[in-house]
N, C-alpha and C positions, 0 to 999 in steps of 0.2 A: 528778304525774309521779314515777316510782320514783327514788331518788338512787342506788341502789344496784344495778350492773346487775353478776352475776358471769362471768368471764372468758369461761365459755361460752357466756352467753348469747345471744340471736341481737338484734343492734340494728339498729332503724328509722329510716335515716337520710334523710333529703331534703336532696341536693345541688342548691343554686340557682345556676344561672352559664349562659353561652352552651356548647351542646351541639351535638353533631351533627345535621343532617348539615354543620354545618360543620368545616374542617378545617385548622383555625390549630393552632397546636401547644396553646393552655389547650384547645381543645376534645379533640384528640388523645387529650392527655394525661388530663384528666378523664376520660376515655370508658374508658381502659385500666384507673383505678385503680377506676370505679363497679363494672367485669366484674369483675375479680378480688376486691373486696368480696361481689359477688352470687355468684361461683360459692365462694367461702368461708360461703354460706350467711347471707350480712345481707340485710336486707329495703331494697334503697334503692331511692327517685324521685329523678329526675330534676324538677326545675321549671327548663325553658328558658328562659332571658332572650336569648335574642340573638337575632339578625336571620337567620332562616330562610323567606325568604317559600316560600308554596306545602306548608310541611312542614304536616302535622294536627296540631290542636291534642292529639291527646293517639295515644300509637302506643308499641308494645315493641321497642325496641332490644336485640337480643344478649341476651334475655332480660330487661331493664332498663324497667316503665313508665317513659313520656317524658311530659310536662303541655309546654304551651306557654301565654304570654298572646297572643291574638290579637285589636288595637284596630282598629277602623274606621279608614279613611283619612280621617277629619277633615279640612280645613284647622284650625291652631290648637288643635286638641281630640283628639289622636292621643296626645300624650302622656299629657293627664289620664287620655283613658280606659284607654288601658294601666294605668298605674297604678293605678286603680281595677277592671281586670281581677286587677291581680299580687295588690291585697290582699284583695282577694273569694276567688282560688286559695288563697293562703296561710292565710286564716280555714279553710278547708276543711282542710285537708291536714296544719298543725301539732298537730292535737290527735293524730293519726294514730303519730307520731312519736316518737323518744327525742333525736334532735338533728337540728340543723341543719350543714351545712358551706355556708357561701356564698363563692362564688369572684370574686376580683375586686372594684375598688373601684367600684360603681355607684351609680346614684343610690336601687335599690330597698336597699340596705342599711340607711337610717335606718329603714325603715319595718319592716325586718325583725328589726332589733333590738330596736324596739319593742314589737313583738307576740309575740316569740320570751320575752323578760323579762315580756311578762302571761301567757304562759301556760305560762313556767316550764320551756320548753325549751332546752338550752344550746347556743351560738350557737358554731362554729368556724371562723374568715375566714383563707380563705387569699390571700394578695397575690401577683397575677400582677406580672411584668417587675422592673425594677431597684428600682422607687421612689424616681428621683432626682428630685431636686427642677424643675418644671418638663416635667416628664415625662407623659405620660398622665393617671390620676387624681393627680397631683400638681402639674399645671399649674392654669393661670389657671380661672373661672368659680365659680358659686356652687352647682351643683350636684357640680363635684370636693370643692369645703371643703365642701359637708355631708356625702357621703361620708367625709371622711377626718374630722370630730367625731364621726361612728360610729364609724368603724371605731376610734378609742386607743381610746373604750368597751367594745370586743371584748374578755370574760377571756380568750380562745385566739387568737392569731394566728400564722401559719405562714407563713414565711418560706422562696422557695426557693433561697435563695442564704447566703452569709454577706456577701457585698458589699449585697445587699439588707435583712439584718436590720439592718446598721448604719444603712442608710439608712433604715428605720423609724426607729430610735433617733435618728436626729437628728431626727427628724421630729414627735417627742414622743412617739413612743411609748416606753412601761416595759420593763427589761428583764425580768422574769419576766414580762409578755404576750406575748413576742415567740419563736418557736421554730424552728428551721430544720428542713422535713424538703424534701428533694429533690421533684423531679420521678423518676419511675422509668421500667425499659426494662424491654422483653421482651425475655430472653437466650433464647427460643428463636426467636425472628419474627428477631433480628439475631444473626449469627454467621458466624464465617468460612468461606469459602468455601460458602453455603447459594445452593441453587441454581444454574442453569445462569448465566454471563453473558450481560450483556447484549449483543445483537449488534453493537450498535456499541460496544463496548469495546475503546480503543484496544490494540494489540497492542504498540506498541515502546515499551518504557520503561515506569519508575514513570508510574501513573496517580494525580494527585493531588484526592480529591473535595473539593467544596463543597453544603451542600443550605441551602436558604432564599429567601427570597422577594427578587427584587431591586427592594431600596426601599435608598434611601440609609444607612440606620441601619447595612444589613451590608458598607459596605464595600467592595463589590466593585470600583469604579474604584479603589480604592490596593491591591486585590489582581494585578487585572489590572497594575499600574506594578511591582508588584513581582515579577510573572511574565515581565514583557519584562525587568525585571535581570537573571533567573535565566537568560534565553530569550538574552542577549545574551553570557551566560558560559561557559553548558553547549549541548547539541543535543539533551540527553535529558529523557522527563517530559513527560505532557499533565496540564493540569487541566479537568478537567469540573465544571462550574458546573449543578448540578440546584435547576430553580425557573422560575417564572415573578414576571412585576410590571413597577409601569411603567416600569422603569430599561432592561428588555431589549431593547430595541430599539437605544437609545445607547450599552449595553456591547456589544452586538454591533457596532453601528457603528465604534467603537474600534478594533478586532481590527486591520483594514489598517495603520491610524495606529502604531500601537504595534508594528508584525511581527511579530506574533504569529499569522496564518495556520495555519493546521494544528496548534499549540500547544495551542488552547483549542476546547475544545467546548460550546457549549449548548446542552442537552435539552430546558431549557419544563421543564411542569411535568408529574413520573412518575411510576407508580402502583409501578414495582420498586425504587422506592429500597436498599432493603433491598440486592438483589442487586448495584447497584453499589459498596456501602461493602463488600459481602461477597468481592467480587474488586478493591478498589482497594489502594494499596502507603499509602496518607496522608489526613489528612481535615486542612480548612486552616478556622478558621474567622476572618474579619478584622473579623467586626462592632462596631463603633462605640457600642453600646450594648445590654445583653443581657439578658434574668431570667436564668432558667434554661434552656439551649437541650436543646429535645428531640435535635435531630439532633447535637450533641458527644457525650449520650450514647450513641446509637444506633452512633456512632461508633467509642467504645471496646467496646461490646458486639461490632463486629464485627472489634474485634483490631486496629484502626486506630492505630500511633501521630498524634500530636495536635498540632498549630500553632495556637495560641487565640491573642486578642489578651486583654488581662488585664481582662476587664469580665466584668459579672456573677457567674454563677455558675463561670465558668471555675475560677478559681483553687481551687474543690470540687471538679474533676473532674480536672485537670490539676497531677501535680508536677512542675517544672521537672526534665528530665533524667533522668525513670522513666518515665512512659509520653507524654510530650510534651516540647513547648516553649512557655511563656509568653510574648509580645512587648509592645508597648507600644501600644496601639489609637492608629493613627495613624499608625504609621511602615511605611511601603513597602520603609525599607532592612530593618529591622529581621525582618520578615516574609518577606522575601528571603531572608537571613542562616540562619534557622532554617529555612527549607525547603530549603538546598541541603544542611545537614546532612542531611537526610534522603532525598534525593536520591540523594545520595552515597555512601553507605555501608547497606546492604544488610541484612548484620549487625545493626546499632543499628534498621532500622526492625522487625527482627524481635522484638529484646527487647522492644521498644516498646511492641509491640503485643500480643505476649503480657501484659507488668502491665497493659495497660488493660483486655484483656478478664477478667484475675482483680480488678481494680479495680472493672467495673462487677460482675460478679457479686455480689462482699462488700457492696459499699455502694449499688449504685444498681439493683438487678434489683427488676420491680416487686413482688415478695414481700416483698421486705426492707422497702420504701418501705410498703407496706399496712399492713404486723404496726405500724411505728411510728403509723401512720392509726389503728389498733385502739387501740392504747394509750394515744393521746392521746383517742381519743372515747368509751371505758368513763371516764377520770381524767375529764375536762370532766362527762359525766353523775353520777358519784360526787361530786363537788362541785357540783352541780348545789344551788341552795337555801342553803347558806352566802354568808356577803356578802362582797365585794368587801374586798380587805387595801390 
């Protein structure tokens, strides 16, 4: 394999992680950064690991081959043979190649490390969510910890937060293994006022969004407590909660209890996201635990000033008092507090939103987020063959 690929060159990448057509934000976000490689002229695959029943094992997405493993429904023997599918694909595919990027901490990563160092292709792991300890692949079981004695082995890791890189770092990971490059947005898919509104868009008052799935982690019962403060002080302001999960049914159930009535809307889950953050006045997000959230950026691309609670990747995307406000994940007053500022004064939610949306442009538009992709994986193949420092 060449260690020496020049800037023009065109490189062969195979991206392993869960892919479309699922639509979690890794997969999202993966799917946005593979296009924009491919229509930059890099040669990439996709090799699907996630749970896609019914998709083909192998199909071209948006111009993108897609490979999938697909194991027999065994009792007891579904996982071997998976596995035994994943490194059968993988003997094929990496001689093909000039690197690998695998996303997320799974169980195929020991085996891809493995085989990626016999055959002298260099390996880039990028870490989805926070990495806190007890968390996803940082929780309890024996196939998280062989995952995570791969992954310190990894010479590139990418990190997409700074609250996350540290939490590698404590994690044993090095600090020259460990790199932060964002999650990216498309500043032309989100923008202000893009598109018609949506028809149920409320019409009196700042409109305040939320988008996510409702599952405990985002918070939204101490969002809703802190919408009945705001509901119990002002008359003005709806917040619309876009998402579906199992929590919706018991936040909706709430609403009466709390008087909040006409206040809050839920939509389930919508394909115009876009166009609600594109006509709303604020974007609130209260979750409890975060990587790097697609829809905060998606947020500031469409001009949105920003209410974050101060986890994950927030504190990247959000400066206190230039295009948001910071609160303390957990507090209902606190989140209160910073939304009536915004509520309130009309003016500030305009400045607001204007620095976010030259905020995402500069640092988080998916061009920007690519070029650093580029330059990490020509560096990783150019060292590709010298030993480990």
């Amino acid at each position: 394999m060449t260690t020496d690929v020049p800037s023009a060159a065109r490189l062969r990448i195979l991206v392993i992680t869960s892919y479309l057509p699922g639509v979690g934000g890794g997969e999202l976000q993966t799917a946005l950064q593979v296009e924009t490689l491919a229509r930059r002229g890099q040669m990439v695959t996709v090799l699907d690991i996630g749970s896609n029943p019914g998709a083909p094992s192998r199909e071209v997405i948006h111009g993108v081959p897609v490979e999938r493993v697909r194991a027999p429904r065994w009792p007891l023997m579904e996982g071997v043979v998976a596995q035994a599918g994943f490194t059968l694909r993988l003997l094929r595919l990496l001689p093909r190649h000039d690197l690998i990027q695998f996303n997320h901490l799974s169980p195929e990563l020991a085996i891809t490390r493995w085989l990626a160092a016999r055959f002298k292709v260099p390996l880039v792991l990028v870490v989805w969510g926070s990495s806190r300890a007890g968390i996803g692949p940082f929780g309890p079981g024996w196939r998280h910890a062989q995952a995570r004695r791969a992954a310190r082995k990894v010479r590139h890791v990418v990190a997409l937060g700074g609250e996350t890189r540290l939490n590698l770092l404590a994690r044993g990971f090095r600090e020259e293994q460990v790199e932060v490059i964002s999650n990216g947005v498309d500043m032309a898919a989100f923008r202000p006022g893009a598109g018609d509104p949506p028809a149920d868009l409320p019409a009196n008052g700042p409109v305040v969004v939320s988008v996510g799935r409702m599952v405990p982690a985002k918070g939204y019962a101490l969002l809703l407590d802190a919408w009945q403060e705001i509901a119990g002080k002002s008359g003005q302001g709806t917040l619309v909660l876009l998402g579906d999960g199992p929590l919706l049914r018991d936040l909706e159930g709430g609403i009466e209890r709390r008087g909040l009535a006409g206040r809050v809307i839920f939509t389930g889950l919508r394909r115009d996201i876009s166009f609600w953050l594109a006509h709303a006045d604020a974007y609130v997000s209260s979750s409890l635990t975060e990587g790097m959230s697609n829809a905060l950026l998606e947020a500031i691309a469409s001009g949105l000033p920003v209410v974050a609670t101060r986890v994950g990747g927030a504190e990247d995307v959000v400066t206190e008092g230039e295009n948001g406000f910071l609160v303390a994940p957990g507090s209902a007053r606190e989140l209160a507090q910073a939304l009536q500022r915004l509520l309130h004064d009309e003016g500030l939610r305009r400045a607001m939103g204007e620095r976010a949306r030259m905020r995402a442009r500069q640092e988080f538009s998916i061009d920007v987020i690519v070029d650093r992709y580029e330059q990490l994986f020509r560096r990783a193949v150019m060292e590709n063959g010298q030993p480990e420092r």
